[in-house]
C-alpha positions in Angstrom: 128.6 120.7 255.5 124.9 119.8 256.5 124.2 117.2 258.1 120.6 116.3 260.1 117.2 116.2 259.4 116.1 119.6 259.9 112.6 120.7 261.0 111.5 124.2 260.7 109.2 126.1 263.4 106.1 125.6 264.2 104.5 128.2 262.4 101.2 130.6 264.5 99.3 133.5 263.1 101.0 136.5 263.8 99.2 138.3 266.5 97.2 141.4 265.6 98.0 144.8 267.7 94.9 146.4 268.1 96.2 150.4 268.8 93.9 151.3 271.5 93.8 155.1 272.8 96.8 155.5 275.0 98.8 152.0 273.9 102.1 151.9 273.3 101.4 150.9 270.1 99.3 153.3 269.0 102.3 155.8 269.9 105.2 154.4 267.8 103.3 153.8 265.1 102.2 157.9 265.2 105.7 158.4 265.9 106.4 156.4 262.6 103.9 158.4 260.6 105.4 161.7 261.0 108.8 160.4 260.7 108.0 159.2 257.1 105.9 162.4 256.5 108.4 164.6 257.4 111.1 162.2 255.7 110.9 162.1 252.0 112.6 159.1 250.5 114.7 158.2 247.5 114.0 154.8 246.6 116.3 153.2 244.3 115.9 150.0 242.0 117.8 147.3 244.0 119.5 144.8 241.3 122.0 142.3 242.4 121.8 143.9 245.8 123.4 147.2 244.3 121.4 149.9 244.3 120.3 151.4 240.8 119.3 154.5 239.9 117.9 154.8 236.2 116.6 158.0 234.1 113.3 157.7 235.1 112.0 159.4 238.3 108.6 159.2 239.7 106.6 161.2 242.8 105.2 158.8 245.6 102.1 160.8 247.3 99.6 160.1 249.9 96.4 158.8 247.9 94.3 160.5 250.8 96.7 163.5 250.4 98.0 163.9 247.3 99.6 167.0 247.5 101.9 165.5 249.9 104.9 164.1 248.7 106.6 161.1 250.2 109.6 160.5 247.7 110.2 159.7 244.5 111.6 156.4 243.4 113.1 155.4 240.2 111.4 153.3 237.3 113.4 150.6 235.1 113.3 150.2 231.7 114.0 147.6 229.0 117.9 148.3 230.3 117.6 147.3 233.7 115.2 144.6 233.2 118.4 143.3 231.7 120.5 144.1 234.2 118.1 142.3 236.7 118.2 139.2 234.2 121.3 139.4 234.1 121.8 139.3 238.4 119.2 136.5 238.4 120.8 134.0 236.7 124.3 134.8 237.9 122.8 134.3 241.1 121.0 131.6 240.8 123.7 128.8 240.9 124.8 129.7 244.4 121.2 130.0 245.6 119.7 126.8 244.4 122.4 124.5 245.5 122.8 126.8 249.3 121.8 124.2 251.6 117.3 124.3 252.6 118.5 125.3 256.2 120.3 128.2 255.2 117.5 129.3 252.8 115.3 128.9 255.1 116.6 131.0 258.1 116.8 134.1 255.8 113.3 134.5 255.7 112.5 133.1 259.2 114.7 136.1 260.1 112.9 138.8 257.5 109.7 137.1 259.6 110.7 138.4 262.9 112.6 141.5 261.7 109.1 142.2 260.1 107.0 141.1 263.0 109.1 143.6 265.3 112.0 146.3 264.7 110.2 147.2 261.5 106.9 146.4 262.0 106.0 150.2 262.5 107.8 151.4 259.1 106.0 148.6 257.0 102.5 149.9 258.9 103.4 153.7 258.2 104.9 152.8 254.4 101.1 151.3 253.8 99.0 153.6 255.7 100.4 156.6 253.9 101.9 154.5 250.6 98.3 152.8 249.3 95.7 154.4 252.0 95.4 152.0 254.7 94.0 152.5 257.9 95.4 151.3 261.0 93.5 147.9 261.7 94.0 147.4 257.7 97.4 148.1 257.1 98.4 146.2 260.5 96.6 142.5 259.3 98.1 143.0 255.9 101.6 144.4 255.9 103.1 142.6 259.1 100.8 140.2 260.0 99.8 138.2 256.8 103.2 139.0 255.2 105.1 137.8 259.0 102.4 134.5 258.1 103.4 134.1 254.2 107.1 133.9 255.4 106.5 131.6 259.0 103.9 129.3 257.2 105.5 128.9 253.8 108.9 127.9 255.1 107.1 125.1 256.8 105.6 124.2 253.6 108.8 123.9 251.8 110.3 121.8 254.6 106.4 119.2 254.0 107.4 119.6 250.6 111.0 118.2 251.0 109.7 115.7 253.2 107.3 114.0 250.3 109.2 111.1 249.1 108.2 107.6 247.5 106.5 105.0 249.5 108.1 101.9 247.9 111.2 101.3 247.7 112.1 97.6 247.0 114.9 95.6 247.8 118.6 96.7 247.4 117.0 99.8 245.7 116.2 103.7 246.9 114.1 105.7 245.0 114.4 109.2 246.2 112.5 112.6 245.0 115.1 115.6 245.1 112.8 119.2 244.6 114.8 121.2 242.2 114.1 125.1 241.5 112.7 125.5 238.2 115.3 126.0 235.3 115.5 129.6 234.6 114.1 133.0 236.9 110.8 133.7 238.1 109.2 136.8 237.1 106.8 138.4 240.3 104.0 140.8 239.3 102.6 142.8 242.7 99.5 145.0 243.2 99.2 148.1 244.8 96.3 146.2 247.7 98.1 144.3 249.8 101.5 144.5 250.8 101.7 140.9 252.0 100.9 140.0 248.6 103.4 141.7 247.1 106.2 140.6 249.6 104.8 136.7 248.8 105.2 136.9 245.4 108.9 137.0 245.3 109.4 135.0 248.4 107.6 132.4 247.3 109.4 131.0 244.4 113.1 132.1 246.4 112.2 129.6 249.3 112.4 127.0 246.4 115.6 127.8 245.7 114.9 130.3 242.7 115.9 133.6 241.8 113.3 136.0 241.0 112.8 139.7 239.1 110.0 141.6 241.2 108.0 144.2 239.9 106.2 146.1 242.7 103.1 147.9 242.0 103.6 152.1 240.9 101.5 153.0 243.9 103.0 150.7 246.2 106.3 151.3 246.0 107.2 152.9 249.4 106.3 149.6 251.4 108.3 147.5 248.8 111.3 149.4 249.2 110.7 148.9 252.9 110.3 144.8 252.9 113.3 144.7 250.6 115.2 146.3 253.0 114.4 143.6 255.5 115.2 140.8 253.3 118.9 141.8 252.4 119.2 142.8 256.3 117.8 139.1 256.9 120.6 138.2 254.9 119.3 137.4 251.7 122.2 137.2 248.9 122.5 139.5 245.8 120.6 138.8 242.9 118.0 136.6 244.3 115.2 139.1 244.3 116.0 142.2 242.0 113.6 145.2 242.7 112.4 146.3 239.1 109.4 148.8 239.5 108.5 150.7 236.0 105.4 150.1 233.9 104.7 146.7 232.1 105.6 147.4 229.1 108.7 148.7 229.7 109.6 145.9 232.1 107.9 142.8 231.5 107.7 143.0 228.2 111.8 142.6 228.0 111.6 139.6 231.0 108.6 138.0 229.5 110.3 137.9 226.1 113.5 136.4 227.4 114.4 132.1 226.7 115.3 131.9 230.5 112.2 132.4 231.9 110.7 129.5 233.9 107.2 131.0 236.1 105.3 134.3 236.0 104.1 134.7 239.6 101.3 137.3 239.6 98.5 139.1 241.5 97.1 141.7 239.2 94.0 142.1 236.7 92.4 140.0 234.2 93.4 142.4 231.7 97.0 142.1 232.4 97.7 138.2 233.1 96.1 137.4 229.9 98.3 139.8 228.0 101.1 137.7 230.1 99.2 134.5 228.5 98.7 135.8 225.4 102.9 136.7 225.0 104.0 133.7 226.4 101.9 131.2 224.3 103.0 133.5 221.0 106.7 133.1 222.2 105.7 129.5 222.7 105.0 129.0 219.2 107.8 131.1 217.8 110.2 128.9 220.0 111.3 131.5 222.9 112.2 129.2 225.5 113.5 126.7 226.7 110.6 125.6 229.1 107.3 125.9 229.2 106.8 128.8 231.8 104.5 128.2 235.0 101.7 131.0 234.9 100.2 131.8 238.6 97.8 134.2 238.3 95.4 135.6 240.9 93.3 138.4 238.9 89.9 140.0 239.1 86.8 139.4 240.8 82.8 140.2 241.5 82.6 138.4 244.9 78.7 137.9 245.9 77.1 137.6 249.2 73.9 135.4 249.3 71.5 135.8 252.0 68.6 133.1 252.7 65.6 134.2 254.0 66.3 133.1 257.3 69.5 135.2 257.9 70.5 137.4 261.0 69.7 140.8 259.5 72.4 141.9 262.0 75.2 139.7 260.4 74.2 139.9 257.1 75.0 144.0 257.4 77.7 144.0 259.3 79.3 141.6 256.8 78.0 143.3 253.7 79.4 146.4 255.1 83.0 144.9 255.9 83.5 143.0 253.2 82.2 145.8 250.7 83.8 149.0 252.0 87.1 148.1 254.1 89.7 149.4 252.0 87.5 150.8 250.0 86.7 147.7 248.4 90.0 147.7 246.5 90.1 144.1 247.9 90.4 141.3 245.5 87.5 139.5 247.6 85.7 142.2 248.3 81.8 141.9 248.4 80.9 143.9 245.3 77.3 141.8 244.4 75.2 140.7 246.9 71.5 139.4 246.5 68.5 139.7 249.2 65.6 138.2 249.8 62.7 141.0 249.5 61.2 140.3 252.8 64.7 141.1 255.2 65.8 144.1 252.6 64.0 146.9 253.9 65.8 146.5 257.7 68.8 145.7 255.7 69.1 148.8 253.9 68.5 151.0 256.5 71.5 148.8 259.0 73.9 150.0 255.7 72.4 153.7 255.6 72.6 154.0 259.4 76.5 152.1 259.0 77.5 154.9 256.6 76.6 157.5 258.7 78.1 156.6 261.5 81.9 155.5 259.8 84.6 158.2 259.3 86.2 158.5 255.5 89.3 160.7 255.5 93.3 160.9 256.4 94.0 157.3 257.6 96.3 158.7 260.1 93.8 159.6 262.2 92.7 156.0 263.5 88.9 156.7 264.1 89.1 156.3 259.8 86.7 154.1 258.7 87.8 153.9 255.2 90.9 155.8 253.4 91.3 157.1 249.6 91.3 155.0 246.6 94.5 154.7 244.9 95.3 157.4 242.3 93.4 159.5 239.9 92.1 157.4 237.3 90.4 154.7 240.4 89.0 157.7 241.2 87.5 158.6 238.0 86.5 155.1 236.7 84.4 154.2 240.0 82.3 157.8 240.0 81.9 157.0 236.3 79.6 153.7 237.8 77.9 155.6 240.3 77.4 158.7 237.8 76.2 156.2 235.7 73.9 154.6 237.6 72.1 158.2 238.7 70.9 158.4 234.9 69.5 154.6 234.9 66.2 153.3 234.7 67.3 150.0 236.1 69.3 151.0 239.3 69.5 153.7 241.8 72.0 154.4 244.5 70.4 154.2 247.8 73.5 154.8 250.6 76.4 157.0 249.6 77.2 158.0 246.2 79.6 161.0 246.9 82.8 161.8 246.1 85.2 164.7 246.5 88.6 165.1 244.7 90.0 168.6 246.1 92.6 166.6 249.0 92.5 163.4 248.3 90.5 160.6 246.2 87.7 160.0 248.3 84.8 158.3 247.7 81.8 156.9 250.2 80.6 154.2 250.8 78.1 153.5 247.9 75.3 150.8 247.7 73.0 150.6 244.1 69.5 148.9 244.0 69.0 147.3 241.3 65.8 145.8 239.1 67.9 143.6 236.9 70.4 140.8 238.1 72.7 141.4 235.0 72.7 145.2 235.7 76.2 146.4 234.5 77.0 146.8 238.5 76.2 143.0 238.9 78.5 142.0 235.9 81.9 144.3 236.3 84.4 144.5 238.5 84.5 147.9 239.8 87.5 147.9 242.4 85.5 150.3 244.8 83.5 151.2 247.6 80.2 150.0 245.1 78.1 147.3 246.3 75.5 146.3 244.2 72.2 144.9 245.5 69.5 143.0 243.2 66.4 142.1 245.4 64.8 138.8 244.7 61.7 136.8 245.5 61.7 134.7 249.0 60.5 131.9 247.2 62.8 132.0 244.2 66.1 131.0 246.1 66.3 128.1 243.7 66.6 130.5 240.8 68.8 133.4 242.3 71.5 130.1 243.0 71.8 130.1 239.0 71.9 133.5 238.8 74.8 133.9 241.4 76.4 131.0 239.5 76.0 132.4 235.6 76.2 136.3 236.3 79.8 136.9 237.0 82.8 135.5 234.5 85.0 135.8 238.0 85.0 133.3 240.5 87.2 134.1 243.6 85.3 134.6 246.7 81.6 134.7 248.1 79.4 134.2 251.0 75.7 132.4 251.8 74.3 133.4 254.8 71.4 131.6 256.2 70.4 129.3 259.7 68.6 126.9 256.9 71.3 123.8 256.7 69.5 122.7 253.8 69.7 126.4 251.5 73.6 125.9 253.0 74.0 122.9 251.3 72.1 123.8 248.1 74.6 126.9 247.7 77.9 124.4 248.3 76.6 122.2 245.9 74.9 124.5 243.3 78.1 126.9 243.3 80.5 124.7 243.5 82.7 126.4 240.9 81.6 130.2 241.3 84.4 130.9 244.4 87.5 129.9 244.8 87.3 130.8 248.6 83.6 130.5 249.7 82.2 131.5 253.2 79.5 130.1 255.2 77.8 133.1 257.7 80.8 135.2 257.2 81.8 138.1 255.1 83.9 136.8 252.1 87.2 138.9 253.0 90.0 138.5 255.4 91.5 135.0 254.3 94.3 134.0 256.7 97.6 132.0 256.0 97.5 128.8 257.3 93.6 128.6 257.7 91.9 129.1 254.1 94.6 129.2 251.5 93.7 131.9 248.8 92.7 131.6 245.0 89.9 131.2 242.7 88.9 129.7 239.2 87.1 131.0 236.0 88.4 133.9 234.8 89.8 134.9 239.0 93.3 132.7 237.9 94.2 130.0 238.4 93.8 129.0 241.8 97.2 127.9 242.8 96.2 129.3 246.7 98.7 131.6 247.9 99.2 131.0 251.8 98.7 127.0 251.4 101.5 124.7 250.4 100.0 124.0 246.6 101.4 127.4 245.7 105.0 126.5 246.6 104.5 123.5 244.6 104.5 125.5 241.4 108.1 126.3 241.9 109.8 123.6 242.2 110.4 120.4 238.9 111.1 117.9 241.0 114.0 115.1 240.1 113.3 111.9 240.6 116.4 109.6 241.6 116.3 105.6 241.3 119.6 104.2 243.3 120.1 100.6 242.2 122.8 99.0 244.8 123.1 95.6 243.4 122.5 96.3 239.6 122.1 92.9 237.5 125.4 92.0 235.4 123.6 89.9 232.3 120.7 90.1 230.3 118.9 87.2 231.1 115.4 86.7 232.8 114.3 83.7 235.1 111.8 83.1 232.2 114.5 82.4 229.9 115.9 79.4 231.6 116.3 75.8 230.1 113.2 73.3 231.5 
């Protein structure tokens, strides 16, 4: 039996190891690689902690290899998004009523098993799983997922904290956080593995049970972090591991009267297709709630520049932000607009920057920039550049090349363009494409409502200038066009704790993963009115005789 008023860690960034030549570091995570390359797994579906293998078996390969074969792991289907139901809400008693303390050491513990005896497996399962390099795969997979666990658990403990500031005499009002009635249902992408560990996490540090669908392509690092949480300690059934494709999958879980949230990182495409199915089982009287939707989907992040930016920042951040992970970042810089009188020297910074960077095996740490993700990433971005070669309005300027034969590699690309809604401008490409459109020094005023109209995606962007007053003109002026907006500083790399994560429009629904409004969503709080001296007639001190 509980009893104290519990308060959770401290929570700090997770430091970042930087692998230099010669660091210990550097040498078990080597050691790591060829372990796992000389390993192939088996990776089961994991459903009420039992380990499930169903009749559907898929290759895992190295992006930037693809002949080389990692494992296979096993795809669910409509049945064992049934069993996973099933485990969810058997487990889901127990869970929600195990006392916060309990709850909360699990994933303190996954933090620090994370953060040290495996953080080398989850850096090698990413680097070799989805294409990572090094520096990439080390911020992401232990150090923003080790944050997402520290941080959040401190949220959850604010959040239980919250309670009403009035409480008149010989009564106690109280606010008691509940877990939402039902299971939550976790999309992941392939990007980020920290992101994918979140999603699930999330909602399960409220006290709910979840179904998680990894990404396809990510699978190897998933298998990995769930490892960690049942070695943490978590119980069975309170995250079931359900990769398999959507329809297959969510179809069955979206479709079922028990389900309370949809937690989801993914594209446009797919979470309004999520929408779209819950409002229609909405209306046809599906559930028993109405289900929270968190979404964080697509963007076309933009860098501004003013005429009075450093020509030396401004590359270096369109560079970053643009071509790190091969711009398969959700906030990656994939529009960017410049003054006509500080192009010229910029163009040539990025021309000299893409000759200088490496793109190849990410286990060789001098990589710049890995593979994209599978075949048809591959095939849709060269279709934009290819595209663009035939164009009277754009022309690619840096990069532009692209080889298939080992892996799915494609440079670093930049396109000049003549018009601002060029098709480059407009789409999201998920790529190493930045697209540039060139405007007038003296027409800032009018490129501010082009930035702002352009896109239908607002997530993440960027002004750089010295200029307070073209700062504060872009704040104000583009108030709703990023969710996450930077001020001389490239418009990736947000970090747990310090700029929670999320945008508007058509980029979700900004519920800002890494920031305690996102474990609001997952809790329907109770509110409790104690009355210790209740009144034993009807009558009021109005109602008396004169």
């Amino acid at each position: 039996m509980s009893s104290g008023r519990f308060v959770t860690p401290t929570p700090v960034n997770e430091g970042v190891k930087e692998y230099r030549p010669g660091s210990e570091e550097k040498r078990l995570l080597k050691q790591e690689l060829e372990r796992q390359t000389g390993a192939p797994v088996e990776i089961p579906l994991i459903i009420g902690g039992k380990e499930v293998r169903s009749g559907q078996r898929a290759k895992l390969a190295c992006p930037h290899d693809h002949a080389r074969e990692l494992g296979v792991y096993y795809a669910g289907g409509r049945e064992e998004a049934g069993l996973a139901i099933k485990a969810a809400l058997e487990a889901k008693r127990s869970w929600e009523r195990l006392p916060w303390e309990d709850r909360a050491s699990i994933f303190l513990k996954a933090a620090d098993l994370l953060s040290g005896p495996y953080r080398y497996v989850m850096n090698a399962a990413t680097m070799l799983g989805q294409s990572k390099t090094v520096f990439q795969a080390e911020i992401d997979a232990v150090c923003e997922l080790t944050d997402y666990l520290r941080f959040n658990v401190s949220y959850v403990n604010k959040i239980y904290a919250e309670q009403p500031d009035v409480n008149p005499a010989r009564n106690w009002s109280r606010l008691e956080y509940r877990p939402l009635d039902g299971f939550v249902f976790a999309v992941a992408p392939f990007n980020f593995t920290s992101i994918a560990g979140n999603l699930p996490t999330a909602p399960a540090m409220m006290g709910n049970t979840v179904i998680w669908k990894p990404a396809s392509t990510a699978v190897l690092s998933a298998h990995y972090f769930m490892r960690i949480l049942l070695e943490a300690g978590l119980p069975d059934g309170v995250i079931n591991m359900v990769p398999g494709s959507g329809g297959e999958v969510a179809n069955p879980v979206v479709d079922h009267p028990d389900l309370a949230g949809v937690h989801f990182t993914g594209s446009t495409a797919t979470f309004t297709g999520i929408w779209q199915r819950v409002a229609e089982n909405l209306k046809n009287g599906v559930y028993r709630n109405y289900p929270r939707l968190v979404g964080e989907t697509g963007g076309k992040d933009f860098i501004l520049a003013g005429p009075d930016a450093d020509v030396d920042e401004l590359g270096a951040a369109l560079f970053r932000s643009a071509f790190e992970y091969q711009g398969q970042k959700c906030s990656a810089a994939s529009r960017a607009y410049i003054p006509r009188s500080l192009w010229p020297d910029v163009k040539r910074r990025l021309f000299k920057m893409a000759g200088e960077i490496k793109v190849g095996d990410v286990t060789d740490f001098r990589t710049f920039m890995g593979a994209v993700i599978e075949r048809s990433a591959y095939d849709r971005i060269v279709g934009y550049i290819e595209d663009t070669r035939g164009s009277k309005e754009a022309s690619v300027v840096v990069g532009g090349g692209h080889n298939d034969a080992v892996g799915y590699f494609i440079e670093p690309t930049v396109i000049e363009t003549v018009n601002p809604k060029f098709r480059g401008m407009v789409e999201e490409i998920f790529g190493p494409v930045l697209t540039v459109y060139v405007y007038e020094d003296g027409r800032f005023d009018e490129t501010l409502t082009l930035v702002d109209e352009t896109s239908p995606y607002a997530l993440t962007g960027a002004i750089f200038a010295k200029n307070r007053g073209l700062i504060r003109a872009a704040l104000d002026r583009l108030l709703h066009a990023a969710g996450n907006f930077y001020i001389n500083d490239k418009p990736t790399g947000a970090v747990v704790g310090q700029q929670p994560f999320g945008g508007g429009r058509l980029s979700g629904t900004n519920d800002k993963a890494g920031g305690y409004l996102n474990l609001f969503r997952w809790t329907s709080p109770r509110a409790i009115k104690e009355n210790f001296l209740p009144p034993k007639d009807i009558s009021y001190p109005h109602m008396a005789e004169k």
